[in-house]
Each structure stands twice: as structure tokens, then as C-alpha cells.
C-alpha positions, 0 to 999 in steps of 0.5 A, a space after each residue: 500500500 505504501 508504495 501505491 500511494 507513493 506511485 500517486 504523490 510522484 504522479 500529482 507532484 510531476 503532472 501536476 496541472 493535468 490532475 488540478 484540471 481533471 479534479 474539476 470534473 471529479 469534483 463537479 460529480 461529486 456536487 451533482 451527485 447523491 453523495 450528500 450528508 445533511 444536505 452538504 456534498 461530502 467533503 473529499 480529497 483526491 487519492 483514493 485509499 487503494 488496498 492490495 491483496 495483501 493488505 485486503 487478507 489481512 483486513 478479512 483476517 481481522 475482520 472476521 476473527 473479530 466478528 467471531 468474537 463479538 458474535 460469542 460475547 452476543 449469545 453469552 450475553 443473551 444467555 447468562 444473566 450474571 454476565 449481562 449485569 456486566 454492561 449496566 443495561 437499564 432493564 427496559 434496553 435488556 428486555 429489547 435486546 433479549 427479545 432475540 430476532 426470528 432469525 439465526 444471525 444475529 449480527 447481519 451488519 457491522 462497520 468495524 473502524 480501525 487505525 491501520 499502519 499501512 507499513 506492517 498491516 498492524 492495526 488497533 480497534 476503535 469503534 463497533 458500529 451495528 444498525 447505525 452502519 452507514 456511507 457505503 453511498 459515499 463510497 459508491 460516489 467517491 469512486 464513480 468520481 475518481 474515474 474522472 481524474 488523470 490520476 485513474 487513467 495513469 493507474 489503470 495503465 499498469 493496475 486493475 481496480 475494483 471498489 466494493 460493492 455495497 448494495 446488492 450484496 446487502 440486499 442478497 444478505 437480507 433476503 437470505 435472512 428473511 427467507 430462512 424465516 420461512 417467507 418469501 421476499 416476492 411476496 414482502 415489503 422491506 422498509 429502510 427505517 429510520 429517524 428521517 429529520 437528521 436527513 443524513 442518509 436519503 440518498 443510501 436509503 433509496 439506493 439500497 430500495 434499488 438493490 432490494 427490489 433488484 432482489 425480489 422485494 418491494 421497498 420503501 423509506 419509511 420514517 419510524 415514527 409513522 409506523 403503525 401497528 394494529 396488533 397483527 400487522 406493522 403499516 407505513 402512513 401509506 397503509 401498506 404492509 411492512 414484513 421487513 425491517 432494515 433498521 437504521 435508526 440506531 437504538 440511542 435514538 430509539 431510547 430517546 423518542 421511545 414514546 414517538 415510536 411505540 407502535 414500532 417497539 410493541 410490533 418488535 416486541 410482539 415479533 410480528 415483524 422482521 427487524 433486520 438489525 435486531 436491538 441485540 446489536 447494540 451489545 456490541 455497539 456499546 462501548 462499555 464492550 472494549 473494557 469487557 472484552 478483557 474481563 475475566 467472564 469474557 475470557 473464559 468464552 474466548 479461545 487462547 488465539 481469541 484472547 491474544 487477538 483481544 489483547 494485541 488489537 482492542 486498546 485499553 478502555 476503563 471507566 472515567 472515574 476518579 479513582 482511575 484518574 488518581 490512581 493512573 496519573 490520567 491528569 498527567 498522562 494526558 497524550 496516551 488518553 481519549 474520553 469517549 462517551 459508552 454509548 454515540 456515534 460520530 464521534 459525539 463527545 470525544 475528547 483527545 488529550 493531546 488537543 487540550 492544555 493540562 488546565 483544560 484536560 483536568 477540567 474534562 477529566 472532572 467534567 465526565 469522571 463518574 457520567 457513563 464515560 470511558 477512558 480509552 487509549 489513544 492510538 495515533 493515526 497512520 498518516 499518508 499524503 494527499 491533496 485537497 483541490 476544492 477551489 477554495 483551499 490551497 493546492 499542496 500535498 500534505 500529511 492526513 491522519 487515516 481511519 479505516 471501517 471494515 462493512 462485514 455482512 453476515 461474518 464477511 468482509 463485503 467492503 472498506 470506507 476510508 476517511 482522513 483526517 488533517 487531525 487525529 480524531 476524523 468524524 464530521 465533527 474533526 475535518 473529516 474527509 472521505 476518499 475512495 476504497 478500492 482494491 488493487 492489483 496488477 494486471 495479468 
């Protein structure tokens, strides 16, 4: 991988008008495109992230072995009470998550994010996303768009590239799941449901309706508080039929307006509907799971190899209390600590030290020591050069910190969404930048 993105930072260095000009083309895409996020097209940089063979095994290696342990940490889970006290649960989310799905999988979907070392294929975890897994849009668009550029044309004189395929994949993963449930999906209406107001995802949620249908279903967007149940069956505001569920309303969301949705919690509750992205995910969103992953009940469940993988590729995570912050000299320690919050997405409430005078690391430390926040070691960002050739910044080559997600459908690696970042935390909060996935190898 280093070597590709070297080959792209000599080529924009030496042709450098030909891939400022083409970038327009690129960019003029990506503005008429669906590559939108409330509303806003996605903000992009111009090399893409190109993944060898190599480094792909590497990713599915990781990707599926960590996904063998976050399914084994799910069923010990629904199975043991003693272990579900571990996670803190109000009993009214543990009653959700245990009202299992009608179906065997019960982790269909997941966007495992890593920082990745692109030099020895090291890499840490830092967040477990579940019914919330989003941006395979965004990647769809990031490539369309850099087929545009000088710089496709100079790789695909020596290599072949292939992005991922998110959509239809999916869809076929779905109507495996819903079928193996006895139904037919000819006969059913999937709905991609949500809480459409945030106005994040339109654009993916239509996309995936195209895919569903590609695939034998009827779809819709639904927005989840218009949902209506009668008892028997689950009705848009339209009055149709909904039998299948893709939920993207994530459970924090849900708890929030659980009062807006009910009808939606009591036909769930009442299985009379199938939700794909069952509320038993949110055991592995959870943050709280990166400090229970070495707990000693968790290591019992785990295998040597599963434990060692644990050890060398989860970061230290413990809960932000005052005790740790005297006892682990957090107060002073502050660059190998990030705060995050147990239980977001986005990035929401985090909090690196490295960014923050002592003065104000101590004022955060006690701001959220005993609230439900955890502490968690802070892995610096792999970095890689490129270039931002939006109009209205400068066109140089610089250093961008990397963050990689790993779309695992039904325990396989399906595709890989990249961002980068001019600082070390990248979400949309922190300057962050989606670039293009893709695998790369040289033409036979």
C-alpha cells in the first residue's frame, strides 16, 4: 500500500496541472451527485485509499476473527444473566435486546473502524458500529468520481481496480435472512427505517430500495415514527404492509423518542415483524464492550488465539472515574488518553488529550469522571499524503491522519470506507474527509 500511494504523490507532484484540471470534473460529480450528508456534498480529497491483496487478507483476517468474537460475547450475553449485569443495561434496553430476532444471525451488519499502519498491516480497534452502519453511498460516489481524474487513467495503465460493492450484496444478505424465516421476499415489503429529520442518509436509503427490489422485494423509506401497528400487522402512513425491517435508526435514538415510536417497539416486541438489525446489536455497539472484552467472564468464552487477538488489537478502555484518574496519573498522562462517551456515534463527545492544555484536560477529566464515560487509549493515526483541490483551499500535498471501517455482512468482509483526517480524531465533527476504497492489483 505504501508504495501505491507513493506511485500517486510522484504522479500529482510531476503532472501536476493535468490532475488540478481533471479534479474539476471529479469534483463537479461529486456536487451533482447523491453523495450528500445533511444536505452538504461530502467533503473529499483526491487519492483514493487503494488496498492490495495483501493488505485486503489481512483486513478479512481481522475482520472476521473479530466478528467471531463479538458474535460469542452476543449469545453469552443473551444467555447468562450474571454476565449481562456486566454492561449496566437499564432493564427496559435488556428486555429489547433479549427479545432475540426470528432469525439465526444475529449480527447481519457491522462497520468495524480501525487505525491501520499501512507499513506492517498492524492495526488497533476503535469503534463497533451495528444498525447505525452507514456511507457505503459515499463510497459508491467517491469512486464513480475518481474515474474522472488523470490520476485513474495513469493507474489503470499498469493496475486493475475494483471498489466494493455495497448494495446488492446487502440486499442478497437480507433476503437470505428473511427467507430462512420461512417467507418469501416476492411476496414482502422491506422498509429502510429510520429517524428521517437528521436527513443524513436519503440518498443510501433509496439506493439500497434499488438493490432490494433488484432482489425480489418491494421497498420503501419509511420514517419510524409513522409506523403503525394494529396488533397483527406493522403499516407505513401509506397503509401498506411492512414484513421487513432494515433498521437504521440506531437504538440511542430509539431510547430517546421511545414514546414517538411505540407502535414500532410493541410490533418488535410482539415479533410480528422482521427487524433486520435486531436491538441485540447494540451489545456490541456499546462501548462499555472494549473494557469487557478483557474481563475475566469474557475470557473464559474466548479461545487462547481469541484472547491474544483481544489483547494485541482492542486498546485499553476503563471507566472515567476518579479513582482511575488518581490512581493512573490520567491528569498527567494526558497524550496516551481519549474520553469517549459508552454509548454515540460520530464521534459525539470525544475528547483527545493531546488537543487540550493540562488546565483544560483536568477540567474534562472532572467534567465526565463518574457520567457513563470511558477512558480509552489513544492510538495515533497512520498518516499518508494527499491533496485537497476544492477551489477554495490551497493546492499542496500534505500529511492526513487515516481511519479505516471494515462493512462485514453476515461474518464477511463485503467492503472498506476510508476517511482522513488533517487531525487525529476524523468524524464530521474533526475535518473529516472521505476518499475512495478500492482494491488493487496488477494486471495479468
Amino acid at each position: 500500500m505504501k508504495n501505491i500511494q507513493e506511485k500517486c504523490k510522484r504522479y500529482i507532484e510531476d503532472n501536476f496541472s493535468c490532475c488540478e484540471e481533471s479534479s474539476k470534473e471529479e469534483l463537479d460529480y461529486l456536487e451533482h451527485s447523491t453523495a450528500k450528508y445533511k444536505g452538504q456534498t461530502i467533503y473529499s480529497l483526491h487519492i483514493p485509499k487503494m488496498f492490495t491483496l495483501e493488505a485486503k487478507a489481512v483486513l478479512e483476517h481481522g475482520a472476521e476473527t473479530m466478528y467471531g468474537i463479538l458474535y460469542k460475547v452476543m449469545r453469552e450475553y443473551l444467555a447468562n444473566p450474571q454476565y449481562r449485569k456486566l454492561f449496566g443495561f437499564s432493564k427496559e434496553l435488556e428486555s429489547m435486546i433479549c427479545n432475540t430476532p426470528h432469525y439465526e444471525n444475529i449480527l447481519p451488519i457491522c462497520r468495524l473502524d480501525i487505525f491501520l499502519n499501512e507499513e506492517d498491516y498492524g492495526y488497533k480497534f476503535c469503534e463497533f458500529n451495528g444498525d447505525g452502519t452507514s456511507s457505503m453511498n459515499e463510497d459508491r460516489e467517491l469512486n464513480i468520481a475518481f474515474q474522472k481524474t488523470a490520476l485513474y487513467n495513469y493507474l489503470t495503465k499498469e493496475y486493475k481496480l475494483e471498489p466494493f460493492e455495497l448494495f446488492d450484496s446487502w440486499a442478497k444478505e437480507c433476503k437470505k435472512i428473511y427467507e430462512s424465516t420461512g417467507k418469501k421476499a416476492k411476496e414482502s415489503c422491506i422498509a429502510v427505517v429510520d429517524f428521517l429529520e437528521k436527513g443524513c442518509s436519503i440518498f443510501e436509503f433509496e439506493e439500497f430500495c434499488r438493490a432490494f427490489e433488484r432482489v425480489g422485494f418491494r421497498a420503501k423509506v419509511c420514517e419510524i415514527r409513522d409506523l403503525s401497528y394494529n396488533g397483527e400487522y406493522l403499516y407505513d402512513k401509506e397503509g401498506d404492509v411492512i414484513d421487513v425491517i432494515y433498521r437504521r435508526a440506531v437504538t440511542s435514538d430509539i431510547m430517546a423518542h421511545k414514546n414517538e415510536v411505540s407502535d414500532f417497539l410493541q410490533c418488535v416486541s410482539d415479533k410480528k415483524v422482521c427487524l433486520i438489525g435486531d436491538f441485540c446489536t447494540h451489545i456490541m455497539h456499546d462501548k462499555i464492550l472494549f473494557q469487557l472484552l478483557r474481563h475475566e467472564h469474557t475470557k473464559s468464552i474466548l479461545t487462547e488465539e481469541e484472547n491474544h487477538f483481544v489483547d494485541k488489537h482492542i486498546p485499553e478502555t476503563i471507566r472515567l472515574s476518579g479513582d482511575i484518574i488518581k490512581s493512573r496519573n490520567v491528569e498527567k498522562d494526558k497524550e496516551h488518553w481519549i474520553i469517549k462517551p459508552e454509548d454515540s456515534y460520530g464521534a459525539k463527545g470525544v475528547y483527545a488529550g493531546i488537543h487540550y492544555s493540562k488546565e483544560e484536560w483536568s477540567k474534562l477529566l472532572k467534567k465526565y469522571q463518574d457520567k457513563d464515560y470511558l477512558l480509552q487509549e489513544f492510538v495515533i493515526p497512520y498518516q499518508t499524503y494527499n491533496i485537497d483541490f476544492h477551489p477554495q483551499k490551497e493546492h499542496v500535498l500534505k500529511k492526513y491522519s487515516n481511519l479505516t471501517g471494515l462493512y462485514v455482512y453476515n461474518g464477511k468482509l463485503a467492503g472498506v470506507y476510508s476517511r482522513q483526517s488533517v487531525k487525529e480524531i476524523i468524524s464530521t465533527e474533526h475535518d473529516e474527509n472521505d476518499i475512495a476504497s478500492l482494491v488493487i492489483s496488477p494486471h495479468i
